[in-house]
Backbone as CSV, one residue per row, in Angstrom:
resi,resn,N_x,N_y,N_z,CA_x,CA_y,CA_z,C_x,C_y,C_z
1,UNK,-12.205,23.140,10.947,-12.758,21.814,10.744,-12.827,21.497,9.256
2,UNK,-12.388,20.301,8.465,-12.730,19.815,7.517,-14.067,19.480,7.007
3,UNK,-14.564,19.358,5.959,-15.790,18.961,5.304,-15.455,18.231,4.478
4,UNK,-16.145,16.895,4.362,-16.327,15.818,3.516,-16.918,15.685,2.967
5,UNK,-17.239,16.125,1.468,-18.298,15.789,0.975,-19.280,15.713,1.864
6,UNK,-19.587,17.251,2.153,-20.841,18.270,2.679,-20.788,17.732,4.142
7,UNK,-20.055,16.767,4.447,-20.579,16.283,5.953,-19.424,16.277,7.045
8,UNK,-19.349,17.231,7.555,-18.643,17.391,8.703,-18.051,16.058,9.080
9,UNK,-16.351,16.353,9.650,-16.180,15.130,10.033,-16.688,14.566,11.778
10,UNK,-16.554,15.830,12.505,-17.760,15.543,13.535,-18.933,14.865,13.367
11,UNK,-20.017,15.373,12.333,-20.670,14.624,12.350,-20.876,13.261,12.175
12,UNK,-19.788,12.705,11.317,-19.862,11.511,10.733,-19.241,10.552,12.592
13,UNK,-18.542,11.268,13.336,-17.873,10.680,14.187,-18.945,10.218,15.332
14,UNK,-19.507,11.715,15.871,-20.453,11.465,16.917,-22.011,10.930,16.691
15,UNK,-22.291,11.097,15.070,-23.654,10.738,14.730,-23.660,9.322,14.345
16,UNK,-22.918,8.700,13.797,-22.853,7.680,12.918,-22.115,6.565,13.512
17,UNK,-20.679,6.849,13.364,-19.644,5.928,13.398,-19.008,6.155,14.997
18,UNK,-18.497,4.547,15.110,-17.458,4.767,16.663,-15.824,4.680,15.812
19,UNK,-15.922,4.946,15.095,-14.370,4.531,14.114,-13.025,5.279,15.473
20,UNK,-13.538,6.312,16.160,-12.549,7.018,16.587,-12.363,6.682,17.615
21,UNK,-13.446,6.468,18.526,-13.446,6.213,20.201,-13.150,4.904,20.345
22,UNK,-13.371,4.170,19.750,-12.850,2.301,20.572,-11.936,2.192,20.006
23,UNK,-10.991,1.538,20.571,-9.651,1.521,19.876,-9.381,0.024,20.404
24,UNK,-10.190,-0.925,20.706,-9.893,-2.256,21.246,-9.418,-3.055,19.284
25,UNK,-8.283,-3.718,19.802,-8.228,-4.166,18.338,-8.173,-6.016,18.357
26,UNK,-8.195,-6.110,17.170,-8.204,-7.822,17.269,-6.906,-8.341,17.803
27,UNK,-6.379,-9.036,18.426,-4.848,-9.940,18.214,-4.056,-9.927,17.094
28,UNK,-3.441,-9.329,17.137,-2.040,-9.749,15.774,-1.890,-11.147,15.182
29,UNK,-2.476,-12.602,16.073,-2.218,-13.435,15.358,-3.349,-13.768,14.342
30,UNK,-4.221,-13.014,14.447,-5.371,-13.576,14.169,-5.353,-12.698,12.780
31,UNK,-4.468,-11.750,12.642,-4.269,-11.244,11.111,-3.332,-11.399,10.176
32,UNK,-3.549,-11.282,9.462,-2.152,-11.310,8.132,-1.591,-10.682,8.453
33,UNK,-0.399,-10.144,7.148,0.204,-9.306,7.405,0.843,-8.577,6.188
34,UNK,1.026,-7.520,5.567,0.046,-6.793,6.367,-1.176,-6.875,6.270
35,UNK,-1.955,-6.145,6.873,-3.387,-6.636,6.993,-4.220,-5.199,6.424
36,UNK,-3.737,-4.384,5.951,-4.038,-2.939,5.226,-2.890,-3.134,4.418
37,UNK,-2.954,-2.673,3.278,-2.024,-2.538,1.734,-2.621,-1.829,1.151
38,UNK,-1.875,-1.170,-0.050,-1.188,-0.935,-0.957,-1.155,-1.751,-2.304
39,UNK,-2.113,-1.343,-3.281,-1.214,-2.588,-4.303,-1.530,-1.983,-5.731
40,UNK,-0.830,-1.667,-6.532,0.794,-2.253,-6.151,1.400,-1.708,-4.902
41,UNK,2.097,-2.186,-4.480,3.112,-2.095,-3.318,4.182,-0.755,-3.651
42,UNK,5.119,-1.676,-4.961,6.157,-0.765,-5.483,5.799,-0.974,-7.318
43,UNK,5.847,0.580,-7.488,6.187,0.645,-8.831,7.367,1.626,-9.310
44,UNK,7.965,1.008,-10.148,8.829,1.592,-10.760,9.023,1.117,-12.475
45,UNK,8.200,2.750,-13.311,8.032,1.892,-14.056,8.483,3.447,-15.133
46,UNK,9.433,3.788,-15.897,9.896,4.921,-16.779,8.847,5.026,-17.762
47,UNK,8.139,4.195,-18.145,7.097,4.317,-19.388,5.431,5.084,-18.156
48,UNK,5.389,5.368,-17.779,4.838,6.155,-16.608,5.083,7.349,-16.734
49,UNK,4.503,8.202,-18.145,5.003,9.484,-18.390,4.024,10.246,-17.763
50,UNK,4.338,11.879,-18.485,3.180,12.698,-18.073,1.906,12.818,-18.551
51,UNK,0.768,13.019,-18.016,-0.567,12.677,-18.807,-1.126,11.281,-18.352
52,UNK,-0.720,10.712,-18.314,-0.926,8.819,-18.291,-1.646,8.835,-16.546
53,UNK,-2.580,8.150,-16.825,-3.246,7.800,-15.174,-2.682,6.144,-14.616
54,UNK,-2.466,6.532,-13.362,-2.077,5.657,-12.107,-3.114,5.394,-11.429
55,UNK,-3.159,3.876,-11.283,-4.002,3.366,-10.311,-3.597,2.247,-9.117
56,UNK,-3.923,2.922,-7.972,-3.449,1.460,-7.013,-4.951,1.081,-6.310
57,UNK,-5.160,0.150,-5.426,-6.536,-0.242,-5.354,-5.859,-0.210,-3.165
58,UNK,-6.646,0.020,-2.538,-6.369,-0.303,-1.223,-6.886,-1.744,-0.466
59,UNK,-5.902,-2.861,-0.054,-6.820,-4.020,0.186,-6.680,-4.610,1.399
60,UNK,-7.420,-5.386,2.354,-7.122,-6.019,2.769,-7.350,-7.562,3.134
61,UNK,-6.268,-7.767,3.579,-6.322,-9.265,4.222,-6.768,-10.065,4.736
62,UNK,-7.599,-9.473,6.087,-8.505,-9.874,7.089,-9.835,-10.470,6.227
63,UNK,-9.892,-12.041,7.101,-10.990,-13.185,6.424,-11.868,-13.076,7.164
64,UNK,-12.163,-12.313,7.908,-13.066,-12.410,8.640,-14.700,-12.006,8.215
65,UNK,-15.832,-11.860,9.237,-16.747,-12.289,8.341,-17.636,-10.859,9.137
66,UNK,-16.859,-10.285,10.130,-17.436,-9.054,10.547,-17.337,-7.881,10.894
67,UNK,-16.649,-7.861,9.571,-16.461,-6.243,8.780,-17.754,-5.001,8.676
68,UNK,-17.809,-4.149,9.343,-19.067,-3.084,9.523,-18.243,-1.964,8.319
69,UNK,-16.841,-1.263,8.443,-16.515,-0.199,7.688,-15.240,-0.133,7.779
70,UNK,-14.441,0.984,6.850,-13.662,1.612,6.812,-13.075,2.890,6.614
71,UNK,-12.089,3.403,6.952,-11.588,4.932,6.264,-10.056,4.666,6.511
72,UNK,-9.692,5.421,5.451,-8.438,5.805,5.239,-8.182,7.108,4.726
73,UNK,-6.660,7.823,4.698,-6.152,9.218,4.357,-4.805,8.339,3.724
74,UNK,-4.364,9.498,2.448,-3.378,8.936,1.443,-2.402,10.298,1.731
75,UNK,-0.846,9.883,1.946,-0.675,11.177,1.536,0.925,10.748,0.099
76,UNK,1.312,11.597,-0.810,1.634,11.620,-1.787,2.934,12.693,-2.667
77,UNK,3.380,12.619,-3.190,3.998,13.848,-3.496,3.571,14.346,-5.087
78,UNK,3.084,15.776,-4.553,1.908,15.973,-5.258,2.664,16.909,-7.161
79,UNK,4.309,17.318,-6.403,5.368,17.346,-7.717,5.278,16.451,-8.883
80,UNK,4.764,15.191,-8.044,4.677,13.680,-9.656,2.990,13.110,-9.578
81,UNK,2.267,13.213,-8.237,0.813,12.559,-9.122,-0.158,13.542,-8.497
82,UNK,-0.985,13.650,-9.362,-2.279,14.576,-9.284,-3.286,13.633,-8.869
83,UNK,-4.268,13.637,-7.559,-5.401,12.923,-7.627,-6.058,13.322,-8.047
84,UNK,-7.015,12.297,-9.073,-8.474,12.045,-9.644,-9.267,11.977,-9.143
85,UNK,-9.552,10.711,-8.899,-10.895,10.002,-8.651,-10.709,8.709,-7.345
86,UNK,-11.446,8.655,-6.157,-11.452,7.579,-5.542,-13.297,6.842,-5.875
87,UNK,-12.926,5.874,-5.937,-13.875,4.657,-6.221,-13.990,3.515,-4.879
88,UNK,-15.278,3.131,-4.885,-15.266,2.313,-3.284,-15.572,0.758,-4.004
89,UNK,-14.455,-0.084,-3.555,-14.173,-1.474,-3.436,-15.273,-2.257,-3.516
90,UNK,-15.093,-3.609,-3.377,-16.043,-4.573,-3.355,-15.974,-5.012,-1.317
91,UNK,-15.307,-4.439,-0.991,-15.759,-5.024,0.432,-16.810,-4.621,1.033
92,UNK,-17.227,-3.418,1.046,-18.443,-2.814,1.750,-19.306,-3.122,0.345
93,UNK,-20.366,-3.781,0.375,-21.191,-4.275,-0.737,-22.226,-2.813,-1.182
94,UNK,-22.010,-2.407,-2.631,-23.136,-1.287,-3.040,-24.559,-1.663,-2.700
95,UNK,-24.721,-2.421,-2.291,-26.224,-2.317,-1.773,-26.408,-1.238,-0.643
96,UNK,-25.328,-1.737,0.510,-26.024,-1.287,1.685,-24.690,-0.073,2.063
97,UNK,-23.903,0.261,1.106,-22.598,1.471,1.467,-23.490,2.937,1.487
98,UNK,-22.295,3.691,2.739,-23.034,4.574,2.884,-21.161,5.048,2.289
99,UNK,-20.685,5.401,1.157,-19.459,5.655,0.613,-19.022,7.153,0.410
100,UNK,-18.053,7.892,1.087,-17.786,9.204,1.385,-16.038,9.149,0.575
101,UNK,-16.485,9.644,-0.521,-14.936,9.171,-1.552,-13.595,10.624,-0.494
102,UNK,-13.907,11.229,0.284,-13.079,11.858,0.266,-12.623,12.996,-0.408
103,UNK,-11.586,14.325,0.039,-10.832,15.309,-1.124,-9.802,15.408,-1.178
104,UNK,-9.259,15.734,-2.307,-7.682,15.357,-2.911,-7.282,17.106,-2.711
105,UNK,-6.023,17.175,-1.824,-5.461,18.620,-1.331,-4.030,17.872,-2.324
106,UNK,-4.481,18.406,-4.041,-3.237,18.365,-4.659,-1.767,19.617,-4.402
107,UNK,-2.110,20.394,-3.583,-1.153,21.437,-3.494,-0.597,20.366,-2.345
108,UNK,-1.009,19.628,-1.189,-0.122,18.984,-0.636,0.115,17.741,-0.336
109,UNK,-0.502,17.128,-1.332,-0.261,15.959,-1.737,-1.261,15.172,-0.679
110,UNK,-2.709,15.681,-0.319,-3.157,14.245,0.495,-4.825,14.046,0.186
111,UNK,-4.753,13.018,0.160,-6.390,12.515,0.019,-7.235,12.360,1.361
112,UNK,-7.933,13.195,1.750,-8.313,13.684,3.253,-9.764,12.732,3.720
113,UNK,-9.116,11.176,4.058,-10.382,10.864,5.396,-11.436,9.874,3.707
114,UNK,-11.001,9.152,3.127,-12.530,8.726,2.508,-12.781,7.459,3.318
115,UNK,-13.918,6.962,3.416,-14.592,5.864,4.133,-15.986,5.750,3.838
116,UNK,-16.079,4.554,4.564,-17.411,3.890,3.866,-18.101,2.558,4.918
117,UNK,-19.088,2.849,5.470,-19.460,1.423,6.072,-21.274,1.556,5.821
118,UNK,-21.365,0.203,6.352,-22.579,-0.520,5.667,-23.993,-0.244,6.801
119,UNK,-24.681,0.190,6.254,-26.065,1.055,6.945,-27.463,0.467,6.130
120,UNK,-28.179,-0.368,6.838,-29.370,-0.339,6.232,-30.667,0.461,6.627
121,UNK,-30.483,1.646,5.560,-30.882,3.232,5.866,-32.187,2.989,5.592
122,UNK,-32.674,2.009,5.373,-34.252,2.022,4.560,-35.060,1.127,6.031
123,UNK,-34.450,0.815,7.043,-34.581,0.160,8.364,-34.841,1.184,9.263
124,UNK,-35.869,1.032,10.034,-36.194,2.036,11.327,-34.912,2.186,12.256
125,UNK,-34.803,3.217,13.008,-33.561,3.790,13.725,-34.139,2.760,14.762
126,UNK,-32.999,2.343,16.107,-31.794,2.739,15.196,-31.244,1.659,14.109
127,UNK,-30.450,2.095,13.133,-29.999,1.340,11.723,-29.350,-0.214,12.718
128,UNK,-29.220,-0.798,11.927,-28.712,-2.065,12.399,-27.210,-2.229,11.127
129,UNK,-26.389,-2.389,11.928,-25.284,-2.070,11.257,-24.948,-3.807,10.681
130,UNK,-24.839,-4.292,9.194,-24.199,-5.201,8.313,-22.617,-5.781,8.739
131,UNK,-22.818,-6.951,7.879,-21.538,-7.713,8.061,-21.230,-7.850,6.760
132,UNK,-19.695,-7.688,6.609,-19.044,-7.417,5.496,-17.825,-8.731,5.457
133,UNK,-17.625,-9.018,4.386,-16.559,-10.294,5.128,-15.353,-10.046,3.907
134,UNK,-14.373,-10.242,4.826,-12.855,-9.763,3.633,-12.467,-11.168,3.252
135,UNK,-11.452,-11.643,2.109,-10.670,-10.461,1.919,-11.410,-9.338,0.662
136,UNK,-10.675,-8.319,0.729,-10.637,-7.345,-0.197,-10.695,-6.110,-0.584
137,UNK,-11.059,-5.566,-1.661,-10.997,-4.246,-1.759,-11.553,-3.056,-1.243
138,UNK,-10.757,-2.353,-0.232,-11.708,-0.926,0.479,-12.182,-0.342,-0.777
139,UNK,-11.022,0.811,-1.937,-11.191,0.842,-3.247,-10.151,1.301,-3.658
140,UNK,-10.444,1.947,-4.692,-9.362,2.187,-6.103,-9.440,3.925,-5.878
141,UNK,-7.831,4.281,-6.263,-7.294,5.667,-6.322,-6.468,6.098,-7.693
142,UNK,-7.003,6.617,-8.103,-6.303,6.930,-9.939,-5.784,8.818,-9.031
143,UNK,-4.643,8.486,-9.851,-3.629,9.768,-10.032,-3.384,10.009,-11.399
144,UNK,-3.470,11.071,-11.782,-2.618,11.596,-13.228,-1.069,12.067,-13.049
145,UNK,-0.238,11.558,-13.427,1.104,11.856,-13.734,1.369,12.905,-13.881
146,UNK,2.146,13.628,-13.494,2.414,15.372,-13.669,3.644,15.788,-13.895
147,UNK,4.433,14.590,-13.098,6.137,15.080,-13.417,6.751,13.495,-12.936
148,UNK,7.755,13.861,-13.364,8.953,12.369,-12.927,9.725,12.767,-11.569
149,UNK,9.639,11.833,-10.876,10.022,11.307,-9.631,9.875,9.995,-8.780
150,UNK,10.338,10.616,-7.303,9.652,9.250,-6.536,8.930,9.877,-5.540
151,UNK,8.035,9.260,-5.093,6.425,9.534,-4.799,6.520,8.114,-3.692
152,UNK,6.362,8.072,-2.201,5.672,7.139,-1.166,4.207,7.572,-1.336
153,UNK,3.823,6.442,-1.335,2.200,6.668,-1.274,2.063,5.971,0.125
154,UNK,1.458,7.413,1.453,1.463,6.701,2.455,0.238,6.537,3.180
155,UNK,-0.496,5.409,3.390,-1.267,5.229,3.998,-1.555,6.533,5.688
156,UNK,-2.474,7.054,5.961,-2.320,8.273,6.763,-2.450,7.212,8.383
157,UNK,-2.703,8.015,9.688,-2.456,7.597,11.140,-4.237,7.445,10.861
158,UNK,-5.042,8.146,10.040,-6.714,7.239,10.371,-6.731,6.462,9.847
159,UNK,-6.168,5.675,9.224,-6.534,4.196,8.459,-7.277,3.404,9.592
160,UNK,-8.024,3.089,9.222,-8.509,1.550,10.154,-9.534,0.712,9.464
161,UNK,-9.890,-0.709,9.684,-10.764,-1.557,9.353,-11.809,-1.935,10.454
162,UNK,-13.151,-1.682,10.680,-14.084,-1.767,12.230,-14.593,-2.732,12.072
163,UNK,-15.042,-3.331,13.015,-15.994,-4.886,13.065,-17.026,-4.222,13.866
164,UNK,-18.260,-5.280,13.383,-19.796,-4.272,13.687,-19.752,-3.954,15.443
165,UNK,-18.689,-4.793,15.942,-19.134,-3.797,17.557,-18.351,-2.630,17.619
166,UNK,-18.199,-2.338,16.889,-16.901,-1.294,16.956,-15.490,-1.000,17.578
167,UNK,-15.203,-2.366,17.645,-13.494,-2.548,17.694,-12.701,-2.512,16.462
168,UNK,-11.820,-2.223,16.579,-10.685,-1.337,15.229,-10.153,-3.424,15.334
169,UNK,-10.245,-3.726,14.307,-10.073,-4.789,13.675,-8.780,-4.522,13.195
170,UNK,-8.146,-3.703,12.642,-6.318,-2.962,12.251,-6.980,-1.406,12.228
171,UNK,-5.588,-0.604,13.048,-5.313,0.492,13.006,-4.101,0.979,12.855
172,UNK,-3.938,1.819,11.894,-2.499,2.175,11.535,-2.368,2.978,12.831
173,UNK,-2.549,3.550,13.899,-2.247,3.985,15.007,-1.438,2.902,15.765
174,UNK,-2.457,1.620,16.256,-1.939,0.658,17.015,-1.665,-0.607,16.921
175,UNK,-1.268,-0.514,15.416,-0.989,-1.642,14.903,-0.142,-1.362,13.333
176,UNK,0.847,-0.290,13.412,1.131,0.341,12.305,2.197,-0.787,11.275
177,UNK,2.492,-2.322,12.228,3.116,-3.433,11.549,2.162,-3.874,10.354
178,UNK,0.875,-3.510,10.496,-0.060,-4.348,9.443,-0.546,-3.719,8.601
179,UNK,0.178,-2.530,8.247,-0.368,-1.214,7.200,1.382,-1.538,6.080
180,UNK,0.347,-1.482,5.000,1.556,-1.592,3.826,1.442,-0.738,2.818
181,UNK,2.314,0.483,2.926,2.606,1.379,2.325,2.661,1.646,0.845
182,UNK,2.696,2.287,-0.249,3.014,2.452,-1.314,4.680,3.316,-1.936
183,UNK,4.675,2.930,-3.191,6.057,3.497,-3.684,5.865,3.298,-5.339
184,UNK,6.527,4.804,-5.614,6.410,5.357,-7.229,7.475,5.568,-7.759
185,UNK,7.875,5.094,-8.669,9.010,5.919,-9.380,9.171,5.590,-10.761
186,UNK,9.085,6.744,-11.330,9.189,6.753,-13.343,10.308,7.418,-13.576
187,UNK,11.637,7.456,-12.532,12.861,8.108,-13.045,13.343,6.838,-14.060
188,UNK,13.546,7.093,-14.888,14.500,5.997,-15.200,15.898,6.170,-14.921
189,UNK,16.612,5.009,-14.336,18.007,4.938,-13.542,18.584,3.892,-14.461
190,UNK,20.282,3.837,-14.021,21.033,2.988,-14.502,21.219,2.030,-13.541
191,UNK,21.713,0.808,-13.876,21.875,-0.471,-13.038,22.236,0.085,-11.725
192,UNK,22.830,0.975,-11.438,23.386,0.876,-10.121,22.748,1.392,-9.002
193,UNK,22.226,2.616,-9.854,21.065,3.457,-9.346,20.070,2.255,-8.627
194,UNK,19.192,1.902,-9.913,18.431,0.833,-9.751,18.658,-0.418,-8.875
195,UNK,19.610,-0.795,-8.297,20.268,-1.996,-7.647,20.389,-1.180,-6.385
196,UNK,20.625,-0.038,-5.862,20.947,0.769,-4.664,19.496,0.949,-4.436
197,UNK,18.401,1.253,-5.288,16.724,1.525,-4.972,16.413,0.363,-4.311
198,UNK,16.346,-0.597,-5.073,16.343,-2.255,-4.212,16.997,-2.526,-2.822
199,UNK,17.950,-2.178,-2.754,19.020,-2.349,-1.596,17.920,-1.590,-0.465
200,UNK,17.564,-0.191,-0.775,16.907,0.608,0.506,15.065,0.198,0.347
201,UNK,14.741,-0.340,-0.371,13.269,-0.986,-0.610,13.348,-2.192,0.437
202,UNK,14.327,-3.188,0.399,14.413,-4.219,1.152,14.789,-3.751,2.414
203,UNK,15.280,-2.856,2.992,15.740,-2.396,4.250,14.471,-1.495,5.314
204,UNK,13.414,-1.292,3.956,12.072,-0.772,4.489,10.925,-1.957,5.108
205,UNK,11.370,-3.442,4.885,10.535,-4.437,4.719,10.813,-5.409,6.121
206,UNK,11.804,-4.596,7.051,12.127,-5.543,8.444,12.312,-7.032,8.425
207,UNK,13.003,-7.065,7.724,13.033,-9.078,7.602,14.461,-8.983,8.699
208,UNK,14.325,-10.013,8.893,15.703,-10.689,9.941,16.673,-9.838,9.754
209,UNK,17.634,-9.748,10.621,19.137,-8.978,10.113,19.770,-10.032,9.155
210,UNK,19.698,-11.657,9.659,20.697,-12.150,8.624,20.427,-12.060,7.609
211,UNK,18.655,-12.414,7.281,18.452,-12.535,6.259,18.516,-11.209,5.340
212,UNK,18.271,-10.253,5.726,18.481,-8.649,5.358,19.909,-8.153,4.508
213,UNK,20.893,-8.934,5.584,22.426,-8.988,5.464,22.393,-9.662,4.324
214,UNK,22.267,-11.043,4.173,22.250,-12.232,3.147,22.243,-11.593,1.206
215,UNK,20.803,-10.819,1.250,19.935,-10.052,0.342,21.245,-8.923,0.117
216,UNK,21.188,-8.060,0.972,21.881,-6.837,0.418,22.995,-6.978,-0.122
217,UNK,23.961,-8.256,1.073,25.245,-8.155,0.430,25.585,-8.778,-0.662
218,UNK,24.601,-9.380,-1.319,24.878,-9.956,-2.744,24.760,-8.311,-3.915
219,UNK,23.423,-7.818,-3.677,23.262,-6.317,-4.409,24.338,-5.391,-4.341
220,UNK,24.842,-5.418,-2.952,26.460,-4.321,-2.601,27.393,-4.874,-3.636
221,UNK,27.536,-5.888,-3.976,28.672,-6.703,-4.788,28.154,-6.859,-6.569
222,UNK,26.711,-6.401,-6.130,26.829,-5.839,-8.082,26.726,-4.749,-7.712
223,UNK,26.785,-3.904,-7.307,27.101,-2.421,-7.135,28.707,-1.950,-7.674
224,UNK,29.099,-3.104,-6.761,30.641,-2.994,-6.602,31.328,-3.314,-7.819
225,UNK,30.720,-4.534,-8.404,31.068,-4.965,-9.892,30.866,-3.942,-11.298
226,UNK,30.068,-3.617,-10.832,29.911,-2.211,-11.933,30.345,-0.788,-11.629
227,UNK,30.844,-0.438,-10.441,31.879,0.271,-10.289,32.685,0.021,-11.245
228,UNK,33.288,-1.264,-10.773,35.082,-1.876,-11.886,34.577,-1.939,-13.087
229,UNK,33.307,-2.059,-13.800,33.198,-2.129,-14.912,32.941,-3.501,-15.606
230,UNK,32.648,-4.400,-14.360,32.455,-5.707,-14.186,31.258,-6.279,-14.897
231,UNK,30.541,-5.585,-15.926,29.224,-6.247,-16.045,28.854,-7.444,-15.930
232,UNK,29.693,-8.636,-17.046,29.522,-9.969,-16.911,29.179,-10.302,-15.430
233,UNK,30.651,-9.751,-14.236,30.287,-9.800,-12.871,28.901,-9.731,-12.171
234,UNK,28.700,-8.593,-12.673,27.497,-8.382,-11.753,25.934,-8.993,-12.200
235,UNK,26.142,-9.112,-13.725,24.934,-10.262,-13.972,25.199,-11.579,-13.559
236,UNK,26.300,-12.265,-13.326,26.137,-13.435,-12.849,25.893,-13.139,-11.259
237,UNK,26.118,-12.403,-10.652,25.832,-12.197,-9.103,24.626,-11.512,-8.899
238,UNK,23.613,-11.479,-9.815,22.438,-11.027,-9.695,21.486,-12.415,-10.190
239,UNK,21.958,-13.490,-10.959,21.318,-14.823,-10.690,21.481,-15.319,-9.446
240,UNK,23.004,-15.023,-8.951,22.812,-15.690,-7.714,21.769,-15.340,-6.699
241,UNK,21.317,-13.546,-6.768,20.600,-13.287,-5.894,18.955,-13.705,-6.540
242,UNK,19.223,-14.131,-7.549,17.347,-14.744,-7.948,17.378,-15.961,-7.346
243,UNK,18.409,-16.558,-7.369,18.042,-17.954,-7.265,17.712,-18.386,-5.728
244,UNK,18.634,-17.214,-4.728,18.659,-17.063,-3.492,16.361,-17.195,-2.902
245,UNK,16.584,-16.062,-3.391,15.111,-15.534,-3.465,13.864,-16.446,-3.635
246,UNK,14.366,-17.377,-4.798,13.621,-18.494,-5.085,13.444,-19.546,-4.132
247,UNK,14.280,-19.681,-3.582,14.507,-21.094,-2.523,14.034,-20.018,-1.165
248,UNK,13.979,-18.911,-1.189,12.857,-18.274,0.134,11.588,-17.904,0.017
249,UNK,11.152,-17.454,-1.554,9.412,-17.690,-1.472,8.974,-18.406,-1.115
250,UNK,7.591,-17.824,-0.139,6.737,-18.755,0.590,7.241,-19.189,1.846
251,UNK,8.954,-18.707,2.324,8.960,-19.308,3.388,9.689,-18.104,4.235
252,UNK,10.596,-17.366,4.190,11.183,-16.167,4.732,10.823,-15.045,4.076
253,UNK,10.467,-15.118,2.895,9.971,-14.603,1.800,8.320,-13.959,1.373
254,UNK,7.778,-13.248,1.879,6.046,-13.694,1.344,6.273,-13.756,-0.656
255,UNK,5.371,-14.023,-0.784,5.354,-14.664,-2.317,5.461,-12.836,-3.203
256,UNK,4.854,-12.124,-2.325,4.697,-10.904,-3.296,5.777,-9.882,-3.168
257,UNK,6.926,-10.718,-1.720,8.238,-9.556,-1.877,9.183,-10.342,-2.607
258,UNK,8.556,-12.321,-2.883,9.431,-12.530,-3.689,9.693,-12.448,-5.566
259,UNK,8.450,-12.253,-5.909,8.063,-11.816,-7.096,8.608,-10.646,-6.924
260,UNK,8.907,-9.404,-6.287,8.739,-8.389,-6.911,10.489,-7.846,-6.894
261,UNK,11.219,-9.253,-6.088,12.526,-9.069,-6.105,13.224,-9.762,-7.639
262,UNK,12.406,-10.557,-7.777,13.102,-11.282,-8.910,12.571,-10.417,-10.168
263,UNK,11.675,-9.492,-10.474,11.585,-9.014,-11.140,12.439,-7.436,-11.450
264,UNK,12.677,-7.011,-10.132,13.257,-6.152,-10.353,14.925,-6.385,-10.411
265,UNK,15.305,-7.874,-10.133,16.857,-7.868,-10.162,17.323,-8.443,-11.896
266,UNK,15.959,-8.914,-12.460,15.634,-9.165,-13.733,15.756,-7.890,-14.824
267,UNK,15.106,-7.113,-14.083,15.046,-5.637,-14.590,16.169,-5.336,-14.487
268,UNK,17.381,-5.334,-13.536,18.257,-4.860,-13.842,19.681,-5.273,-14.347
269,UNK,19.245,-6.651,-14.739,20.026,-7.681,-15.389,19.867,-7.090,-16.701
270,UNK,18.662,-7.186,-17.079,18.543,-6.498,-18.542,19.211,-5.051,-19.003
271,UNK,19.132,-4.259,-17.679,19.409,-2.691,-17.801,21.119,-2.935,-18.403
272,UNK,21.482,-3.847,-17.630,23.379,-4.226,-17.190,23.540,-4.777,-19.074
273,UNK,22.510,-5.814,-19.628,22.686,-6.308,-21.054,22.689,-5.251,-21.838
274,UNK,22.009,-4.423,-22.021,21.296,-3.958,-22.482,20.155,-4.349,-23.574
């Protein structure tokens, strides 16, 4: 059996929390999407040396207004980041958090079970469990840099968000469409490299086939252009794919896969200039 910061995870299950046993969840329409993240989402950033601390924050989406708790498990590759420190968000309010940061198993890369829901402990039993209202931050996870690579930062199968009757509001179990993953990388690559990372980043993100098709096969063709040695080529066929991108934010597009395409086909426009 694991220990959490001194407290059995039994105990926390059968004494405290229903996080495990109800598994009734809200409707899919009634959430974003995803509705658990990651953010940043993707980094890829070479000035991300060794020594230097990483931070992503865990958030979600859900507006709703009856939020009781959460927990999540991270797992990591523990060759490029060392966990630090977890910190608990602004969603469960420090007044009334009962906040269990979790332990970092750096030999295998995972942050084991932290969570946190809202208890007013200073109230005669039994506690009367709070309303928490999203959007926002479960909390923040700092890593120290240790080596260069690429690193998924993956949200674990206990993730979930509970509403005070204790229905799983999102569960990465039964609802693993609304969990949004993480991604690291401080290799620094050359255009093509970098343009092929993009190519399999967008193929992780399930958009339409055409539209999927549309996206890649413009990137295959600066791939292809810098094979031949085409640079001019392939920077002008990498506006085409910004401009593509532009006329789909906000609409096939969410705004934050379209920012993060135009920045990285930007990035590698520049890589191609030098």
């Amino acid at each position: 059996m694991r220990i959490v910061s001194g407290i059995t995870l039994t105990l926390f299950l059968l004494g405290v929390s229903t996080l495990a046993f109800k598994v009734n969840s809200v409707p899919p329409a009634e959430l974003e999407f995803p509705a658990l993240y990651i953010e940043p989402a993707i980094t890829v950033d070479e000035e991300l040396t060794l020594g230097k601390n990483y931070t992503i924050s865990i958030h979600t989406d859900y507006n709703g207004s009856d939020i009781w708790g959460y927990q999540f498990s991270l797992n990591y590759n523990s060759l490029v980041l060392e966990g630090v420190e977890v910190v608990n968000g602004d969603l469960i309010s420090a007044e009334n958090v009962t906040f269990i940061p979790g332990t970092f198993n750096n030999t295998e890369g995972e942050l084991w079970l932290t969570m946190a829901y809202s208890l007013n402990l200073s109230a005669p039993l039994p506690w009367p469990r709070l309303n928490n209202t999203g959007p926002g931050v479960l909390a923040t996870v700092t890593f120290t840099i240790v080596g260069y690579g690429k690193s998924s930062i993956t949200l674990g199968y206990q993730t979930m968000l509970v509403s005070v009757d204790g229905t799983h509001i999102v569960d990465a179990v039964n609802m693993p469409d609304h969990i949004g993953h993480g991604y690291f990388n401080n290799v620094p690559s050359s255009p093509a490299e970098a343009t092929q990372e993009l190519i399999e980043t967008i193929e992780t993100w399930h958009l339409s086939k055409g539209l999927e098709n549309s996206l890649i096969s413009k990137l295959d063709n600066v791939i292809h252009l810098l094979d031949k040695g085409n640079e001019k080529g392939a920077s002008h066929k990498l506006i085409v794919f910004i401009n593509q991108v532009e006329a789909l934010q906000g609409k096939k597009l969410t705004i934050e896969q379209a920012n993060y395409l135009i920045a990285e086909a930007q990035r590698i426009k520049n890589l191609i200039e030098g």
